[in-house]
Every structure is written in structure tokens, then in C-alpha cells.
PyMOL Python script that loads the backbone (N, CA, C, O; Angstrom):
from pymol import cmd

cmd.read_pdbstr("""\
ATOM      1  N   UNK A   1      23.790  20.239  -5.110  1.00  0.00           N
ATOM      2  CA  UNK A   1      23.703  18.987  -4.390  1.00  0.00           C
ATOM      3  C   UNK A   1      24.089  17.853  -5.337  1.00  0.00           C
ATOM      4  O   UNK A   1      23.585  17.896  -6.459  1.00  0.00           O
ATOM      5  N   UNK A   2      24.992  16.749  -5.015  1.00  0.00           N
ATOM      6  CA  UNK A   2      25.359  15.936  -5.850  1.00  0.00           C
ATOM      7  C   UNK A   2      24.941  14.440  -5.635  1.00  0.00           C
ATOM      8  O   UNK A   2      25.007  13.923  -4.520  1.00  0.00           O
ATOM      9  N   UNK A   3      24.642  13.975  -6.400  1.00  0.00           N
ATOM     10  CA  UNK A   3      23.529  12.354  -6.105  1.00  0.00           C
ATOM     11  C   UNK A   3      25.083  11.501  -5.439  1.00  0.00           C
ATOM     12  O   UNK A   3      25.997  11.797  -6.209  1.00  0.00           O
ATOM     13  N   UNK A   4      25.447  10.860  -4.641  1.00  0.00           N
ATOM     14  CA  UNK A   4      25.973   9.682  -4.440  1.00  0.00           C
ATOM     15  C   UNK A   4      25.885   8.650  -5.522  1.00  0.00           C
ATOM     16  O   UNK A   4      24.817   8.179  -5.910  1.00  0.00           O
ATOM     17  N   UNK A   5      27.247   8.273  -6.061  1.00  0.00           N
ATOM     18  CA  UNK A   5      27.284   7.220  -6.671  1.00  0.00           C
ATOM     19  C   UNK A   5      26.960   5.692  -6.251  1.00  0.00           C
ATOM     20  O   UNK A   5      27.213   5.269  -5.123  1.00  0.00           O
ATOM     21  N   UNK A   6      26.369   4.897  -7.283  1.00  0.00           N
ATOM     22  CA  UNK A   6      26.100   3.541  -6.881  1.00  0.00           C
ATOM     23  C   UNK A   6      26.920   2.567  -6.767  1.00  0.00           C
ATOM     24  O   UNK A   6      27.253   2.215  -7.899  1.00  0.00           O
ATOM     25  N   UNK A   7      27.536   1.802  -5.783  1.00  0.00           N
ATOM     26  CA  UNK A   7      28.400   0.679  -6.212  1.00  0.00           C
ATOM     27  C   UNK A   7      28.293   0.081  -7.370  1.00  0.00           C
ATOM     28  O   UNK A   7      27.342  -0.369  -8.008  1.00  0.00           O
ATOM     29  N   UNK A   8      29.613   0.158  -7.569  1.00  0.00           N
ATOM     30  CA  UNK A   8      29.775  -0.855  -9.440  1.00  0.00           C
ATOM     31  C   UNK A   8      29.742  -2.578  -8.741  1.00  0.00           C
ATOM     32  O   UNK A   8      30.337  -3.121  -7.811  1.00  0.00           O
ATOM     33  N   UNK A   9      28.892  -2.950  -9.579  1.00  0.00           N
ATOM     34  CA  UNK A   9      28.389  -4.327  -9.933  1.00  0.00           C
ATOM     35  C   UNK A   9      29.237  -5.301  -9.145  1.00  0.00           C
ATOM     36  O   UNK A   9      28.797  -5.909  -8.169  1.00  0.00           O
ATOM     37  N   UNK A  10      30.493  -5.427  -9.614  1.00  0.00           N
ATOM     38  CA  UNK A  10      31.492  -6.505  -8.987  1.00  0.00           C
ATOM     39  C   UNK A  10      31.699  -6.025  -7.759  1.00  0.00           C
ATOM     40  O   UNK A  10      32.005  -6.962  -7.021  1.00  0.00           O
ATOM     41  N   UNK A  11      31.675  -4.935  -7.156  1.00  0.00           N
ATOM     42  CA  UNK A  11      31.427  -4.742  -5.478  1.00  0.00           C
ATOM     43  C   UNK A  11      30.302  -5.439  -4.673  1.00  0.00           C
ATOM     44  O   UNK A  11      30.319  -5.765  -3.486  1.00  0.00           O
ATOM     45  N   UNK A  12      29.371  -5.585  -5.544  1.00  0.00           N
ATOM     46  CA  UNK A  12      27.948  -6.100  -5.256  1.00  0.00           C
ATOM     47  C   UNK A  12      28.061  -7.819  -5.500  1.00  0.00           C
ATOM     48  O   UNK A  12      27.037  -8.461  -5.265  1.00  0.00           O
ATOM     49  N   UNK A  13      28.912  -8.336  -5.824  1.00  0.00           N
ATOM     50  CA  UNK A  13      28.942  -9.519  -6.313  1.00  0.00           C
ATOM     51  C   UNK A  13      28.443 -10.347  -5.582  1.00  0.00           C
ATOM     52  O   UNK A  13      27.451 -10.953  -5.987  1.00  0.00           O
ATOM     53  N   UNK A  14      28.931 -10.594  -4.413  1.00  0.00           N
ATOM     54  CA  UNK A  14      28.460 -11.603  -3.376  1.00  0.00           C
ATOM     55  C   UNK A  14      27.139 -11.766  -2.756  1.00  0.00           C
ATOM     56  O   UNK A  14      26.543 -12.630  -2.111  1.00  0.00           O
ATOM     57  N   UNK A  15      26.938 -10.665  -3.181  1.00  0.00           N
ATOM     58  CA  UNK A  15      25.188  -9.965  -2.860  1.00  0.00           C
ATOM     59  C   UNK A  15      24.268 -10.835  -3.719  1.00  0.00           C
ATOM     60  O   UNK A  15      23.467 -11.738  -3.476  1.00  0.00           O
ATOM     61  N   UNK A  16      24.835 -10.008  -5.175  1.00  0.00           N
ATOM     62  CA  UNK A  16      23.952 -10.614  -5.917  1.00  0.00           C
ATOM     63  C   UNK A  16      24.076 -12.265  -5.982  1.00  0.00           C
ATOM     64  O   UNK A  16      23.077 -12.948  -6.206  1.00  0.00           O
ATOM     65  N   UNK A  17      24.997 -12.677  -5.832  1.00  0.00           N
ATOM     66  CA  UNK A  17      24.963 -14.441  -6.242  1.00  0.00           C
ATOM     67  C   UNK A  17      24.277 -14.875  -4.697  1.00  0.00           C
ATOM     68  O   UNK A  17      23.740 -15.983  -4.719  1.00  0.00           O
ATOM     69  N   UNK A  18      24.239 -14.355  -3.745  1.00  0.00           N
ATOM     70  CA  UNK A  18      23.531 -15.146  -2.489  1.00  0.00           C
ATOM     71  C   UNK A  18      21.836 -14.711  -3.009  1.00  0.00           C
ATOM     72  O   UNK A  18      20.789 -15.244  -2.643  1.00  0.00           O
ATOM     73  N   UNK A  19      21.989 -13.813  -3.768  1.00  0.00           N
ATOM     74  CA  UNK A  19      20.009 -13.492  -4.132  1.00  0.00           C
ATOM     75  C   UNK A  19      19.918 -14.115  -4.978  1.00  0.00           C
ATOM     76  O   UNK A  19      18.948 -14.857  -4.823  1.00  0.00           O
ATOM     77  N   UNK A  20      20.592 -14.335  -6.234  1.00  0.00           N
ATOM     78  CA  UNK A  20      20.437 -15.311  -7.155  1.00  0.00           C
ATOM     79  C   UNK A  20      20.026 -16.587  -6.754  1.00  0.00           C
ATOM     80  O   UNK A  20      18.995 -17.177  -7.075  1.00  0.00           O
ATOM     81  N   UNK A  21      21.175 -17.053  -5.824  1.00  0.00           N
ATOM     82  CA  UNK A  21      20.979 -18.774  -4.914  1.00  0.00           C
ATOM     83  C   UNK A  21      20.010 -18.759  -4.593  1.00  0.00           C
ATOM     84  O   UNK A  21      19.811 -19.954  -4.377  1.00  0.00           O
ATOM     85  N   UNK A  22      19.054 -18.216  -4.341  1.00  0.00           N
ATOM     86  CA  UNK A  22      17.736 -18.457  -3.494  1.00  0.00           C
ATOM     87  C   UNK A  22      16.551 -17.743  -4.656  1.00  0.00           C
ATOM     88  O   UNK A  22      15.385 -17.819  -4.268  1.00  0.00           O
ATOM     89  N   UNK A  23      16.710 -17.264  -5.630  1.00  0.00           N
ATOM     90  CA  UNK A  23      15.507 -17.215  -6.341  1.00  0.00           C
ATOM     91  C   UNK A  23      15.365 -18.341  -6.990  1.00  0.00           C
ATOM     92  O   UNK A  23      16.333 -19.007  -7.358  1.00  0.00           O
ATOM     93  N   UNK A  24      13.685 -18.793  -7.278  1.00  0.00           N
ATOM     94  CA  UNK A  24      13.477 -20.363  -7.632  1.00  0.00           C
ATOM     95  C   UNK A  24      13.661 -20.410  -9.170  1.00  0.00           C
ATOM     96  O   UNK A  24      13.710 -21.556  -9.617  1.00  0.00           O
ATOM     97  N   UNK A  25      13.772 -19.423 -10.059  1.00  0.00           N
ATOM     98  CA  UNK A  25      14.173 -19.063 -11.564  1.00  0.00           C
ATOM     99  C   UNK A  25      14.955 -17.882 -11.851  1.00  0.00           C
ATOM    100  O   UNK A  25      14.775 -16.716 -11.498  1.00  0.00           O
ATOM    101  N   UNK A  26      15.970 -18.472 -12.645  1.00  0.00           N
ATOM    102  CA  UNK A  26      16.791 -16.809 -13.181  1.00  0.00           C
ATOM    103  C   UNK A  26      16.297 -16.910 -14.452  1.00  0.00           C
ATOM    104  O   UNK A  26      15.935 -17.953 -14.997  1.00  0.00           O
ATOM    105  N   UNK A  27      16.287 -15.550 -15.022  1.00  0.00           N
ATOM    106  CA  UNK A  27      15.822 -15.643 -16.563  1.00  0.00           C
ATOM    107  C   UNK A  27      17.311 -14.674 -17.276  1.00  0.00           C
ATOM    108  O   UNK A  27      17.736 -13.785 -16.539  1.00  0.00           O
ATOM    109  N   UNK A  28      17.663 -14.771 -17.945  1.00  0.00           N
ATOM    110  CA  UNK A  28      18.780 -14.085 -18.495  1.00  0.00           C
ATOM    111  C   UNK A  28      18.164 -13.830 -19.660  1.00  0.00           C
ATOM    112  O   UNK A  28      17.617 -14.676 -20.368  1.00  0.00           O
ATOM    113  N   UNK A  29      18.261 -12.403 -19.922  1.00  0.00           N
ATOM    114  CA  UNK A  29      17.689 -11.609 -21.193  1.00  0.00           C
ATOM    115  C   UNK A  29      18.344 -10.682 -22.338  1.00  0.00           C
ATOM    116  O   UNK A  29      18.613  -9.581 -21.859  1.00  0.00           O
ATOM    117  N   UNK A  30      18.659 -10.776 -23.600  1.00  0.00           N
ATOM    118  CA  UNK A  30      19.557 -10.031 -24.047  1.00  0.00           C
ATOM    119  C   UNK A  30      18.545 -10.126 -25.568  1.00  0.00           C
ATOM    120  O   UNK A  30      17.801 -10.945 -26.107  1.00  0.00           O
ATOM    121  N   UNK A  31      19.218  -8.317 -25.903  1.00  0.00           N
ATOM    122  CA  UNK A  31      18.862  -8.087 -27.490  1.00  0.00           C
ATOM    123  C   UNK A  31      19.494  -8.950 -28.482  1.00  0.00           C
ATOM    124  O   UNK A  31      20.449  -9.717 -28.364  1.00  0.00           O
ATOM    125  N   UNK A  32      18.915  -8.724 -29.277  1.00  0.00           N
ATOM    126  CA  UNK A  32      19.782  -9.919 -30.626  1.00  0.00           C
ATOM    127  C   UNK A  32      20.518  -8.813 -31.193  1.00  0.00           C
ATOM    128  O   UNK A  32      21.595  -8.486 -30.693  1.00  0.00           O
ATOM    129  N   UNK A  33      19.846  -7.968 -32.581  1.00  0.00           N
ATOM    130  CA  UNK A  33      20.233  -7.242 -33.077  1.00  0.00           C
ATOM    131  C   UNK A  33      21.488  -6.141 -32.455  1.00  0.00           C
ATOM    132  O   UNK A  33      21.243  -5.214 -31.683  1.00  0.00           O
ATOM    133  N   UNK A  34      22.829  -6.480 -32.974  1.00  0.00           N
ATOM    134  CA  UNK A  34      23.653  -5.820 -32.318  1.00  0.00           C
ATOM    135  C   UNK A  34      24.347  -6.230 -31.270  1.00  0.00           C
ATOM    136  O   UNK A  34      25.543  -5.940 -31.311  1.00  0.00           O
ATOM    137  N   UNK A  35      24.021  -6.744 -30.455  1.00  0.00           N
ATOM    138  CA  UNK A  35      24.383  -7.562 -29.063  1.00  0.00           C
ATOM    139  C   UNK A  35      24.409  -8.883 -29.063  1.00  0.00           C
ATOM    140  O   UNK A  35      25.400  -9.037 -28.350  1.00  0.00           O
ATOM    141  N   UNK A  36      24.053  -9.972 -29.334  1.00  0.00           N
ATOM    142  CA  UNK A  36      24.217 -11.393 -30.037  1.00  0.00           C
ATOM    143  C   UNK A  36      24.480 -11.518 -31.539  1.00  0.00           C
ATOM    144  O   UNK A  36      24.905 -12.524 -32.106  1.00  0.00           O
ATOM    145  N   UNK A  37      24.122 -10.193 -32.172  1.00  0.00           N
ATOM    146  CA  UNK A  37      24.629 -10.207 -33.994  1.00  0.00           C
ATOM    147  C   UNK A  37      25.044  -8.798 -34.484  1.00  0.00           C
ATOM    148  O   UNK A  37      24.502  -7.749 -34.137  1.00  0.00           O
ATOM    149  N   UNK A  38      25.916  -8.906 -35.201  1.00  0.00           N
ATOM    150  CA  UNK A  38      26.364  -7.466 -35.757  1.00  0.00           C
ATOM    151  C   UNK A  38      24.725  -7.132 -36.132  1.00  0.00           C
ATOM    152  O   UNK A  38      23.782  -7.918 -36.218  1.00  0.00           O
ATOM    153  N   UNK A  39      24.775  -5.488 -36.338  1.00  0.00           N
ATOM    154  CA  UNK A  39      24.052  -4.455 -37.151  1.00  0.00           C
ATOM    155  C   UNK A  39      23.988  -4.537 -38.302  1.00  0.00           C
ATOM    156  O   UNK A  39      24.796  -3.924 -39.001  1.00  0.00           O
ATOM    157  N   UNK A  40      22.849  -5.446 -38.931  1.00  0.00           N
ATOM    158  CA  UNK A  40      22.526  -5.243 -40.516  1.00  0.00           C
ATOM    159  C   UNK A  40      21.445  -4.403 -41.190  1.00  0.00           C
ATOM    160  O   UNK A  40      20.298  -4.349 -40.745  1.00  0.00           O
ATOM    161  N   UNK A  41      21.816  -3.805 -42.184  1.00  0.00           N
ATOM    162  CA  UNK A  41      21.027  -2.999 -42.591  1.00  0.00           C
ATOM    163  C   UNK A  41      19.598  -4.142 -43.065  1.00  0.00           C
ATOM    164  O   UNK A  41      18.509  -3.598 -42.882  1.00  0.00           O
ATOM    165  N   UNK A  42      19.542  -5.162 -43.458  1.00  0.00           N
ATOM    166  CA  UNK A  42      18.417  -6.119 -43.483  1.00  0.00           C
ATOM    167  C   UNK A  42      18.382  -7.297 -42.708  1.00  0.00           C
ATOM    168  O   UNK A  42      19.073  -8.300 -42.889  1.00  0.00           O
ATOM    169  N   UNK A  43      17.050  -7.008 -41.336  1.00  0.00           N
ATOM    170  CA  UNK A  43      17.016  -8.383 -40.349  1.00  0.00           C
ATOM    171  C   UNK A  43      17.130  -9.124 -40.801  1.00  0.00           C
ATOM    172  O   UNK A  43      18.176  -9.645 -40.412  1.00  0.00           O
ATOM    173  N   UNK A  44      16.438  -9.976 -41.921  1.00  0.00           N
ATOM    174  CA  UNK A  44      16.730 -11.565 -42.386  1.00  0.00           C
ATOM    175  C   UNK A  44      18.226 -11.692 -42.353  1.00  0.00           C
ATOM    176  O   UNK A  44      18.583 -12.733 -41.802  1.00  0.00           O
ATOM    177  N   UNK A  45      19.113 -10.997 -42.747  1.00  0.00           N
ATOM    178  CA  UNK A  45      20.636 -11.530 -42.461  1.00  0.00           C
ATOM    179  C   UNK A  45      21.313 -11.271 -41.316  1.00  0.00           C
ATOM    180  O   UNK A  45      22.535 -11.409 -41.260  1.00  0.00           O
ATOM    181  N   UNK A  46      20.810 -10.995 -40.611  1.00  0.00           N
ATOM    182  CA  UNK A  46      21.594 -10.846 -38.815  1.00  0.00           C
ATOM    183  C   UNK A  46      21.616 -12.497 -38.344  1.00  0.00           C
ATOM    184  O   UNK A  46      20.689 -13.282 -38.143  1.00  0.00           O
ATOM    185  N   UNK A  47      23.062 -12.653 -38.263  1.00  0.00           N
ATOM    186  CA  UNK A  47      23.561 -13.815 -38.309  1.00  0.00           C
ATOM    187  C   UNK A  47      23.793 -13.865 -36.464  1.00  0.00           C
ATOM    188  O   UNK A  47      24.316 -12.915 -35.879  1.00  0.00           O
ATOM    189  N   UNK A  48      23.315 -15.106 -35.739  1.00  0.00           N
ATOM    190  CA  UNK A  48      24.377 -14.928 -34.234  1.00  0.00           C
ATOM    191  C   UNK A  48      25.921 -15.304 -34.112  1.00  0.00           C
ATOM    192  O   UNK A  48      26.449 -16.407 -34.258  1.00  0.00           O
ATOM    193  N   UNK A  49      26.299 -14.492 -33.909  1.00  0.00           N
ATOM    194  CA  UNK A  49      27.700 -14.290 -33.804  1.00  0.00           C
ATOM    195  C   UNK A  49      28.171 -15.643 -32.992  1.00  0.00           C
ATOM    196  O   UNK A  49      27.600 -16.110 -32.006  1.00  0.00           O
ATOM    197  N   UNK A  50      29.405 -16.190 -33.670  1.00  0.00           N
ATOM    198  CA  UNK A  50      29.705 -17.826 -32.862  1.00  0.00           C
ATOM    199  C   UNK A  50      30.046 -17.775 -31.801  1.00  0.00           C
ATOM    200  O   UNK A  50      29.614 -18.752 -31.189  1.00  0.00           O
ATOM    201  N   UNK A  51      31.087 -16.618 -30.715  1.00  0.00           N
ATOM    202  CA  UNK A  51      30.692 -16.386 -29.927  1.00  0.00           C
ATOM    203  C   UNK A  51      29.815 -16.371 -29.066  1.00  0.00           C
ATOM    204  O   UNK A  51      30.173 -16.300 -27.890  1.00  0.00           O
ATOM    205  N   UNK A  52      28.630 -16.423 -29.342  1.00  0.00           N
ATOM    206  CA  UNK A  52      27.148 -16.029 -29.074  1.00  0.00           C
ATOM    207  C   UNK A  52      27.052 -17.312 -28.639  1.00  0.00           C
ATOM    208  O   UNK A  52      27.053 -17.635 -27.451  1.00  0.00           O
ATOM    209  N   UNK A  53      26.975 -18.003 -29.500  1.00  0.00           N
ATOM    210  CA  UNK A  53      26.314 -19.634 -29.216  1.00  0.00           C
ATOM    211  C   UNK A  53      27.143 -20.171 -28.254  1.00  0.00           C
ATOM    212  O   UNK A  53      26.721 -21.039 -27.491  1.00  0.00           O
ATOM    213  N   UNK A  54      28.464 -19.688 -28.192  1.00  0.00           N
ATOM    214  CA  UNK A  54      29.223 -20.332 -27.520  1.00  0.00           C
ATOM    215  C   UNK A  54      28.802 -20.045 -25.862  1.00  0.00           C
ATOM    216  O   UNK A  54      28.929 -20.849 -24.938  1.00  0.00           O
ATOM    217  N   UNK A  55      28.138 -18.316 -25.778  1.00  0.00           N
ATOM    218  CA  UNK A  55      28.141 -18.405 -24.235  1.00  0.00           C
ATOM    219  C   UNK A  55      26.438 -18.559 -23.868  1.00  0.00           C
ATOM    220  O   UNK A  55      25.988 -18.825 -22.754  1.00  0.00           O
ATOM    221  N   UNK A  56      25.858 -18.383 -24.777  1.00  0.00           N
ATOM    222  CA  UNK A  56      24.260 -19.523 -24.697  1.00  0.00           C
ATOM    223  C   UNK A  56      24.356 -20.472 -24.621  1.00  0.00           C
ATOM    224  O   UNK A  56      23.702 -20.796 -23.630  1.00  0.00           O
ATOM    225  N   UNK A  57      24.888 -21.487 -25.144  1.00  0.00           N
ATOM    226  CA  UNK A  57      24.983 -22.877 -24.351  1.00  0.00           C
ATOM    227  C   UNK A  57      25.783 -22.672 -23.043  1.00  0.00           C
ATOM    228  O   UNK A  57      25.265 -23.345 -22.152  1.00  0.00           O
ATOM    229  N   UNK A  58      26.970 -21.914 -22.569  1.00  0.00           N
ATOM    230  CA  UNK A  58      27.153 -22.322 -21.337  1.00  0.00           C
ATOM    231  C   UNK A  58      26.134 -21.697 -20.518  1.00  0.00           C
ATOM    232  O   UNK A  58      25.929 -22.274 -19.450  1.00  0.00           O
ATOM    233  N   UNK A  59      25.496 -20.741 -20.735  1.00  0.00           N
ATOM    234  CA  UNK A  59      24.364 -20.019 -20.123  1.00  0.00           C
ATOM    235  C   UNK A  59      23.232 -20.757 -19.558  1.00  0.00           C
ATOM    236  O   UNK A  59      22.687 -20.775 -18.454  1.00  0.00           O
ATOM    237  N   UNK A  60      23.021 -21.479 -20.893  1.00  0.00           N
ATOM    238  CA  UNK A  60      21.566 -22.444 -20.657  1.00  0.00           C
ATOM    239  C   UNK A  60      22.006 -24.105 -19.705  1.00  0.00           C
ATOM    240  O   UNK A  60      21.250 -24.888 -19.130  1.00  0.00           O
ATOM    241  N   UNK A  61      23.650 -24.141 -19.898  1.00  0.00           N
ATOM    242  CA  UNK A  61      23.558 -25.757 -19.214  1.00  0.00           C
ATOM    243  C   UNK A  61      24.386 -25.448 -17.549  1.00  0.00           C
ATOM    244  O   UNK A  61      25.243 -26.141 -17.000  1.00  0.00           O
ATOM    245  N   UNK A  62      23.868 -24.412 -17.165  1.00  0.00           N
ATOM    246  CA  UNK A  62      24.652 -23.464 -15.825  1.00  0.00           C
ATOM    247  C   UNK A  62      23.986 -24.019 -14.582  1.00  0.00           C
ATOM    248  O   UNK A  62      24.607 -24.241 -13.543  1.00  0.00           O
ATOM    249  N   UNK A  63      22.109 -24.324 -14.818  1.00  0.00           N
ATOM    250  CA  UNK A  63      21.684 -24.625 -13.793  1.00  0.00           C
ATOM    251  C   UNK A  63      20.207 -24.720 -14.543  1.00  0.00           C
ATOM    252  O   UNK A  63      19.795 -23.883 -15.346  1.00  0.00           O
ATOM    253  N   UNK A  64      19.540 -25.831 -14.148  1.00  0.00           N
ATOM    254  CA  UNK A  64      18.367 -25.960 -14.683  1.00  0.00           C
ATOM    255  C   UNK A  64      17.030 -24.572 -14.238  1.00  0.00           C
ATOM    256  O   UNK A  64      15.907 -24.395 -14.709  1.00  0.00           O
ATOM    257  N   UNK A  65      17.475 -24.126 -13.612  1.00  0.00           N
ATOM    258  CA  UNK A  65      16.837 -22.968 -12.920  1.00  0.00           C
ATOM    259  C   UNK A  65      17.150 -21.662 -13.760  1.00  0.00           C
ATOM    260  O   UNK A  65      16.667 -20.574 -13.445  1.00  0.00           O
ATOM    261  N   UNK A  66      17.976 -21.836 -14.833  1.00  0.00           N
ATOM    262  CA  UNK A  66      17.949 -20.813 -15.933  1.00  0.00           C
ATOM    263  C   UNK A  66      17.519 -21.183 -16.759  1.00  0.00           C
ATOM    264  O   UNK A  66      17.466 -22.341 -17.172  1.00  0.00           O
ATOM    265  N   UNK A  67      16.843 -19.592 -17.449  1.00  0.00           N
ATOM    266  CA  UNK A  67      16.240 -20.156 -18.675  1.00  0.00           C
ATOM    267  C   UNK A  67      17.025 -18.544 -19.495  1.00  0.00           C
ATOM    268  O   UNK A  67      17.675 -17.639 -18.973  1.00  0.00           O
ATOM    269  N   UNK A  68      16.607 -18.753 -20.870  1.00  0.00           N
ATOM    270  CA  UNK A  68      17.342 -17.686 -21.875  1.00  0.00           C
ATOM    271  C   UNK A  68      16.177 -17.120 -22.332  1.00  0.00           C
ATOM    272  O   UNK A  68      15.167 -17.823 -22.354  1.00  0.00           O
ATOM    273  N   UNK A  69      16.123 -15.706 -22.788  1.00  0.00           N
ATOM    274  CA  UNK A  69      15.161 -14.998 -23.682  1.00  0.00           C
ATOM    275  C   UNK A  69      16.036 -14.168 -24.431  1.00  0.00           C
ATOM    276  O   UNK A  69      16.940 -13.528 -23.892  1.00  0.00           O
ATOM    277  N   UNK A  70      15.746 -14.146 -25.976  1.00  0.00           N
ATOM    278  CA  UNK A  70      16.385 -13.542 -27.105  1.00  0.00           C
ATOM    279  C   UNK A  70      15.091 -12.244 -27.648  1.00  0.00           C
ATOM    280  O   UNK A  70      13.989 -12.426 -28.164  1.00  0.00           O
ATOM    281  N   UNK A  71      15.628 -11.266 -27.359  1.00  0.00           N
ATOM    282  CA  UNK A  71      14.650 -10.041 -27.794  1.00  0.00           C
ATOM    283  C   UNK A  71      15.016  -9.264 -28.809  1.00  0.00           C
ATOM    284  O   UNK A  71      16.015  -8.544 -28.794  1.00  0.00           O
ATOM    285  N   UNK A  72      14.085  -9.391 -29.903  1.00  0.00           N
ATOM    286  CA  UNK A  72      14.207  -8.289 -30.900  1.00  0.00           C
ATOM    287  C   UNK A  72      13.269  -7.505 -31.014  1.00  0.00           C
ATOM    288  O   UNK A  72      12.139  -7.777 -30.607  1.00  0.00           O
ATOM    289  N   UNK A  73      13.561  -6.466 -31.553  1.00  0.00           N
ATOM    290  CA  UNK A  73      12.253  -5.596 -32.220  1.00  0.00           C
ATOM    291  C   UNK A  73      12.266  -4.859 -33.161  1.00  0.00           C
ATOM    292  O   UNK A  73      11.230  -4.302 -33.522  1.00  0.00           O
TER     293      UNK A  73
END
""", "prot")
cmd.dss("prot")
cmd.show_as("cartoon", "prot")
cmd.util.cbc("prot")
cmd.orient("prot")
């Protein structure tokens, strides 16, 4: 028996941005280590990649109804 695949994301698009429009907060969440900064063998030097900053500020000035969370561990 074989599971049915899920629609890929950008099929879903219109979906998701009419659920988005109507929730009263989006929170956008991403790892640091690796994903906002290369892989260093010592955390104190994991630098955010300029890139990074570049799409956190457009992230954060998108809609006052977003907010950002940076997760490490």
C-alpha cells in the first residue's frame, strides 16, 4: 500500500497566504547555527551571514503582525 503524496508548498500557496491574512500574529522561526551562520567548530564565532540580516530586516518590516525568533541550541 503506498501513502499518497502531499502537495508541494507553492501548490498550497494561496491557501496558505489567505490563512496567514487572517491570523492575528505570524511568528517566523529559524535555527542560527548553520542556517543564518555557517557551521563553526566554536559558537562564540558563528557570525550571521550578511545575507541573513538582509532578509531579517525585510522579514521583520513586512507587517507589524510579524515577529522573528532566532533558535539555538
Amino acid at each position: 500500500m503506498s501513502i499518497p503524496a502531499k502537495p508541494h508548498w507553492r501548490e498550497q500557496f494561496d491557501l496558505v497566504r489567505e490563512r496567514l491574512a487572517r491570523e492575528p500574529r505570524v511568528l517566523v522561526a529559524s535555527d542560527f547555527d548553520g542556517t543564518l551562520s555557517d557551521i563553526v567548530d566554536h559558537p562564540e564565532r558563528a557570525i550571521l551571514h550578511p545575507a541573513a540580516v538582509t532578509a531579517l530586516t525585510r522579514l521583520s518590516n513586512l507587517h507589524p503582525r510579524v515577529r522573528l525568533a532566532v533558535l539555538s541550541g
